[in-house]
N, C-alpha and C positions, 0 to 999 in steps of 0.2 A: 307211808313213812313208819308209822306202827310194825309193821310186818317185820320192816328193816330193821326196827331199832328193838324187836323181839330177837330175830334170828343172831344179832349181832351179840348182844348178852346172852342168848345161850350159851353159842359156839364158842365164844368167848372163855364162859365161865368155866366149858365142859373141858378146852384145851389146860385152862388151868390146874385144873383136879385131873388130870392126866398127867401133866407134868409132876406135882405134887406127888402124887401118887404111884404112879410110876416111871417117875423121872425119863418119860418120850416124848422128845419135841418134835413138833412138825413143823416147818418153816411157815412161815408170815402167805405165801404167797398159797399154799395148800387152803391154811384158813378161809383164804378170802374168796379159793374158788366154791368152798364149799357153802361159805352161805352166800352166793350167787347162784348155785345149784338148791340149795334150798328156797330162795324166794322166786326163782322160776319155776319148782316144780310146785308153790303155792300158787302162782298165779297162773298154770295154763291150765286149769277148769276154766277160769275166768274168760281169759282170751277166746277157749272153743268157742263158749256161751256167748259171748260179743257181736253183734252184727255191725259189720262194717261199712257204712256210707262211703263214697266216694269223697276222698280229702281228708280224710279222716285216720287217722292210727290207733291202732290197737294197745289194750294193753299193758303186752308184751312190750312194744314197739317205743313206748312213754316210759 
């Protein structure tokens, strides 16, 4: 949850001062892929590292 609610105030903040600054919006739906791409490319170290039990999910998968 920390992770998320880091990546969200950044990208957040950084689309801000882009607008601001150089008045370029990117639509709502760009945003949101990109801090779903940023908290998957933080968690698949994690995932490699994971040994998976039988019944069990990764995760990625959570």
């Amino acid at each position: 949850m920390k992770l998320i609610h880091q990546a969200v105030l950044y990208l957040v903040w950084k689309e801000r001062n882009t607008r601001i600054h150089s008045s370029v919006e990117k639509p709502p739906g760009t945003l949101i892929a990109k801090i779903r791409q940023t908290i998957r490319l933080r968690l698949h170290p994690l995932a490699r590292r994971q040994r998976i039990t039988a019944g069990q999910s990764s995760v990625l998968a959570t």
